[in-house]
TITI-563600 format. One line per 2 residues: for each residue x, y, z of C-alpha. Coordinates in steps of 0.02 Angstrom, whole numbers, plus 50000, padded with zeros to 5 digits. Layout:
X:Y:Z | ... .
END
This chain:
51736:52811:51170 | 51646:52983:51153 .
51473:52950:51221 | 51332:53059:51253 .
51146:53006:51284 | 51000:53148:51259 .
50863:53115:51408 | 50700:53034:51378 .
50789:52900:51258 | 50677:52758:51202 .
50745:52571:51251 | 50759:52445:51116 .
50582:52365:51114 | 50490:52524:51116 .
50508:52592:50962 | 50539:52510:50760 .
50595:52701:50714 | 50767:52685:50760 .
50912:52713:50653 | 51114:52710:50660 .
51217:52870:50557 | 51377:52814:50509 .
51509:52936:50456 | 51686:52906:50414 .
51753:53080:50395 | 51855:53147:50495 .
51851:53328:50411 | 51690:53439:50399 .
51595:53451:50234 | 51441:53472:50158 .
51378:53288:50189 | 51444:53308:50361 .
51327:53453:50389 | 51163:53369:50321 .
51212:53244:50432 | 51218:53346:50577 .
51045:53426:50512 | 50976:53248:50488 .
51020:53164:50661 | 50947:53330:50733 .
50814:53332:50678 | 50753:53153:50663 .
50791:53159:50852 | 50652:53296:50865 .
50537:53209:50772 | 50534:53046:50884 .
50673:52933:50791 | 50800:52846:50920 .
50957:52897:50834 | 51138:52844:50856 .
51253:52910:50756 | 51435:52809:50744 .
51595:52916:50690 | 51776:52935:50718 .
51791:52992:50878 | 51906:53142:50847 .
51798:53208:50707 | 51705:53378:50712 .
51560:53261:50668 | 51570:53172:50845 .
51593:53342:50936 | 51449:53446:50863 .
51334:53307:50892 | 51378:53285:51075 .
51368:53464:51112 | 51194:53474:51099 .
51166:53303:51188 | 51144:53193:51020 .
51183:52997:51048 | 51369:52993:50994 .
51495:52815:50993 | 51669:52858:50916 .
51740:52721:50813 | 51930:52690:50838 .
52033:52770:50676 | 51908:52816:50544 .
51801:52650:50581 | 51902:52600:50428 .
51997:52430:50514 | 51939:52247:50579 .
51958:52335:50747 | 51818:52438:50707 .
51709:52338:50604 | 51702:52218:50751 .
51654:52352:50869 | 51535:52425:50755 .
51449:52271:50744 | 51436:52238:50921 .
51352:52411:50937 | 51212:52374:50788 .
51191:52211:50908 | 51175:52316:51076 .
51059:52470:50994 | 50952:52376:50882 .
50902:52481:50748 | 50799:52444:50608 .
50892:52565:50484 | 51083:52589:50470 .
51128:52740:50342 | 51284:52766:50283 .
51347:52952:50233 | 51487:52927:50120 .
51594:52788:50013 | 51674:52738:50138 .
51553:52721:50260 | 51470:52611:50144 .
51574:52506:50116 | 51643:52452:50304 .
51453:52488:50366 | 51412:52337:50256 .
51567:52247:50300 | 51520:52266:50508 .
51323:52222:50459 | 51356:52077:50362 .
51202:51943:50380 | 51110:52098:50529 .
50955:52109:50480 | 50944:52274:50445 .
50858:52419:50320 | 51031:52478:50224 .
51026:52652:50166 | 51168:52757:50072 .
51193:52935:50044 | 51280:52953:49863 .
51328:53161:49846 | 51449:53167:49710 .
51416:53160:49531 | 51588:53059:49515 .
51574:52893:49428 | 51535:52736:49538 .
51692:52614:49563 | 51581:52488:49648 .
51430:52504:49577 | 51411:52316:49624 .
51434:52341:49807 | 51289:52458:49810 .
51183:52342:49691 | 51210:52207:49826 .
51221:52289:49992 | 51100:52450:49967 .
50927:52444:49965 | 50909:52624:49918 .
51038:52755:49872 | 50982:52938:49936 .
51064:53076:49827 | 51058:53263:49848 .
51015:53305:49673 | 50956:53215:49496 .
51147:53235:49437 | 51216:53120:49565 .
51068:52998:49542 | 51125:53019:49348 .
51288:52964:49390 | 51188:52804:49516 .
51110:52749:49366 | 51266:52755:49255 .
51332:52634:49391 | 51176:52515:49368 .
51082:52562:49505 | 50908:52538:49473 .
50801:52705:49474 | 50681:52631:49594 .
50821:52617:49722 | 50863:52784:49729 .
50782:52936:49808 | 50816:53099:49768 .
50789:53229:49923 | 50889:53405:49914 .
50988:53472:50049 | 50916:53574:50174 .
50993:53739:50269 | 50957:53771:50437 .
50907:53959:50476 | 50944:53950:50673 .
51122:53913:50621 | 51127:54059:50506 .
51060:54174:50632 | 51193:54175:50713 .
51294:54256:50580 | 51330:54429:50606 .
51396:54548:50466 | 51470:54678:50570 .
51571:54555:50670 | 51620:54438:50499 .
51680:54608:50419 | 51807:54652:50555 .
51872:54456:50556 | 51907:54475:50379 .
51989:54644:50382 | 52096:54567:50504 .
52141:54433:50394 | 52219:54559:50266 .
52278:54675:50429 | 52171:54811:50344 .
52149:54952:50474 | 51937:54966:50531 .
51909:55144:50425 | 51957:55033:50264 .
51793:54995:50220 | 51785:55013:50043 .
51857:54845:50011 | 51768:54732:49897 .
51780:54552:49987 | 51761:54427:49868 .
51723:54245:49965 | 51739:54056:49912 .
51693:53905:50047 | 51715:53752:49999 .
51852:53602:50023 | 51990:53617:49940 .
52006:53479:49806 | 52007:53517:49620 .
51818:53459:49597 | 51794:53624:49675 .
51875:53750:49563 | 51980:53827:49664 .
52126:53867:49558 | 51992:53928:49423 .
51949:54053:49526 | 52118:54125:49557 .
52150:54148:49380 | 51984:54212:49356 .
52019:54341:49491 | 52214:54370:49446 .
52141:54439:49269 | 52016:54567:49363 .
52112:54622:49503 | 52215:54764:49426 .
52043:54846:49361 | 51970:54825:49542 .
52126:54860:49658 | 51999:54865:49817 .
51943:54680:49801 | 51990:54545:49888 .
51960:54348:49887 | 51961:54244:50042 .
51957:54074:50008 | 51890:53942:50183 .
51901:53777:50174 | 52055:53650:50196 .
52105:53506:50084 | 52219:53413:49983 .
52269:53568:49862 | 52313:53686:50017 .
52473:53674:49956 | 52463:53687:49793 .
52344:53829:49806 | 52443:53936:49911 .
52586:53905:49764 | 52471:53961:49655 .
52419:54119:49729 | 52606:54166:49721 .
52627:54124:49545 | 52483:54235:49498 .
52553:54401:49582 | 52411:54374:49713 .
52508:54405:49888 | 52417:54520:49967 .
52256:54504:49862 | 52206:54319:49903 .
52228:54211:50052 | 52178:54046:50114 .
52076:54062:50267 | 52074:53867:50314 .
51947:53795:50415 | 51846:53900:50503 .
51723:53881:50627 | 51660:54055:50610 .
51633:54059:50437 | 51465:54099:50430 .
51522:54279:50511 | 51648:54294:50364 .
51501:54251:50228 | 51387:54386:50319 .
51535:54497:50324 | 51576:54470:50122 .
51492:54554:49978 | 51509:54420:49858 .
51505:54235:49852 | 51584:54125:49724 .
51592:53936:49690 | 51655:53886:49526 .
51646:53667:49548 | 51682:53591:49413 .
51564:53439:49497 | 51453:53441:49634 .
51318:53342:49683 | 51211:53510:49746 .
51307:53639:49812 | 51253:53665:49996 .
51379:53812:50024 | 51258:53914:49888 .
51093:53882:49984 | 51199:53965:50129 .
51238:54125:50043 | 51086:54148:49966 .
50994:54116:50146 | 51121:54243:50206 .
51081:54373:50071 | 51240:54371:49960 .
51248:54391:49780 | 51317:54251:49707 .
51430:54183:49561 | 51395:53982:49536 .
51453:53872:49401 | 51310:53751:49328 .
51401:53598:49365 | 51318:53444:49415 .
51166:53474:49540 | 51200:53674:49546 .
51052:53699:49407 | 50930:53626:49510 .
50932:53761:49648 | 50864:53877:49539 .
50730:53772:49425 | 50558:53870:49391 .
50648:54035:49428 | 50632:54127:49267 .
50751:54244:49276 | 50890:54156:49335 .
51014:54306:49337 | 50925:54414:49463 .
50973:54300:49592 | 51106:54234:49543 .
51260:54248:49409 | 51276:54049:49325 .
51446:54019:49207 | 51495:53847:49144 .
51611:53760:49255 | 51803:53740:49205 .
51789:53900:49093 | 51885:54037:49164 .
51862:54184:49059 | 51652:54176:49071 .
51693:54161:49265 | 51837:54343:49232 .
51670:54411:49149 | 51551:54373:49269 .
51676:54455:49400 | 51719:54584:49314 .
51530:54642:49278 | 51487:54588:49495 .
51632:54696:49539 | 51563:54834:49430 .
51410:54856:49517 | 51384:54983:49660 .
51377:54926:49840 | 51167:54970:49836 .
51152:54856:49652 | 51236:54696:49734 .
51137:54729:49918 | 50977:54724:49800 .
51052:54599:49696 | 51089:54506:49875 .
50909:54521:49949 | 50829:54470:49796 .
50931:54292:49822 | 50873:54298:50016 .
50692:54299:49958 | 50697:54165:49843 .
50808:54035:49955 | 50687:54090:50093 .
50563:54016:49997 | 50646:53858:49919 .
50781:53787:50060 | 50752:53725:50252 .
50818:53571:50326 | 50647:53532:50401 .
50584:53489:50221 | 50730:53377:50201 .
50719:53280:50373 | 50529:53270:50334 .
50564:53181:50154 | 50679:53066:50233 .
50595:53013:50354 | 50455:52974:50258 .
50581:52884:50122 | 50630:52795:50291 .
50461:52732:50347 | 50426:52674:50174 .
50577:52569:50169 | 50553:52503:50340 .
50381:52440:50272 | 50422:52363:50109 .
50564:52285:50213 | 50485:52198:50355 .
50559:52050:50412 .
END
């Protein structure tokens, strides 16, 4: 068991604002990092916070690093095993709130709590349809969702609208500080072996995991069409996933050794989105699209399809297209045009075209807005709840 206490931690009688995290994943996504953001920062605010994952996730590891409460569940807490010994630690800790950051976590968090008396929260991000919309009826008592799309889909589910919150993803600027453009442009020249004086490449960036809800293989068509008008650009595509393979055939079958490459995982990536001069995520769903807060934040101009939650980012902003480039998701040729007309621009249009985006997100995203809302959704239901 991974386990790692930060000092000054409150016993279990001295405070009703404590709370469990519960993560399943093993992998690192966008839930995972409002997670991270989320246990962080209710920490700093004066929440007791425990937060129970598998112990060999990157989940479990960032946390400890910087001295968060940490218990690693055997497998992916998934198993009697680990519903017994998740129970036995909601019994030990005592908290009054246990959220749950994903399906699965839902589902065997309920499962381990069974007949606890506890405040049960859920965090809903996709704008997929609910299987079990019952299981959340029954075992929720409020669904949190990252954008009005996924609450959309909530509702679909039956879900009443008075059990679910709507609070938007935050972005944490300490962890983008650390980015460093000079740096991320060297790591991806060495990704293509591209000597240091070839600095005239165009480097074209995705993040995201690689699944189809993110568009990944739209992309590569969209860039196969463009690439022999613009013979200095080049797409990087981070993340790792279920279509790895697939993806990497594709890039073959489209002529695109050489041009395109899978970066995987990478824990440096927000070097390589510094280092880039344009950003581009083409879902075809999403429940908000943290990756675009990033590379706004970080000053990139950016290509984003409108699917699900992606709309939302930009609301009140009356002209849209100075900050950012918005296509319809699943249509490939609007996403060749919009390409075709970023890759026309000069290197001063997009860094204008860039800042412009780092102003507005500036203005719009911080994860100390989103811990603040939750924790005020948290105190709420803690009151309406009392036992």
């Amino acid at each position: 068991m991974v386990q790692s206490h930060p000092q000054g931690a409150r016993s279990p009688t001295q405070s009703t604002r404590r709370i469990v995290l519960f993560s399943s994943q093993v992998t690192w996504g966008g839930g995972e990092e409002q997670l991270r953001l989320l246990a962080e920062g209710l920490a700093n605010s004066g929440w007791t916070v425990l937060t129970a994952a598998p112990a060999q996730s990157r989940l479990a590891r960032s946390l400890a690093e910087v001295g968060q409460a940490v218990t690693a569940l055997p497998g992916r807490g998934r198993n009697p095993r680990a519903w017994w010994q998740f129970r036995r630690i909601l019994r030990d800790f005592r908290p009054r709130i246990l959220w749950m950051n994903d399906p699965h976590a839902i589902l065997h968090g309920l499962v381990a709590a069974f007949g606890l008396r506890l405040v049960r929260v859920g965090a809903r991000r996709t704008i997929f349809p609910l299987r079990s919309g019952r299981l959340y009826r029954w075992g929720l008592h409020c669904v949190v969702c990252p954008s009005r799309a996924s609450a959309a889909a909530c509702q679909a589910a039956g879900i009443a609208s008075s059990r679910i919150a709507v609070i938007h993803d935050g972005v944490d600027p300490r962890r983008l500080a650390t980015a460093d453009k000079q740096r991320g442009r060297e790591k991806l020249r060495k990704l293509f072996d591209l000597s240091p004086e070839a600095d005239s490449v165009v480097f074209i960036l995705h993040v995201g995991k690689l699944t189809p809800a993110k568009g990944q293989r739209d992309l590569l068509e969209a860039f196969a069409a463009v690439a022999p008008a613009f013979p200095g650009s080049l797409l990087v595509l981070v993340g790792d996933g279920e279509e790895r393979c697939a993806l990497e055939a594709h890039i073959h079958a489209l002529g695109l050794d050489g041009r395109a490459l899978l970066a995987g995982f990478r824990e440096d990536v927000l070097d390589l989105m510094a280092g880039a001069d344009l950003f581009v995520f083409p879902s075809r769903q999403e429940g908000l699209g943290g990756a675009v807060m990033e590379a706004l934040l970080l000053g990139l101009p950016v290509i984003a399809s409108t699917a699900g939650g992606i709309p939302e980012l930009f609301e009140g902003l009356q002209d849209k297209s100075s900050v950012v480039r918005l296509v319809p998701p699943d249509d490939v040729t609007a996403l060749r045009d919009a390409l075709a007309q970023s890759l026309q621009l000069d290197p001063s249009a997009r860094c204008g075209w860039g800042e412009r985006a780092r102003a507005y997100a500036c203005e719009r995203f911080a994860a100390s807005r989103m811990v603040e809302q939750t924790a005020a959704l948290l105190d709420r239901l803690t009151r309406e709840n009392a036992h």
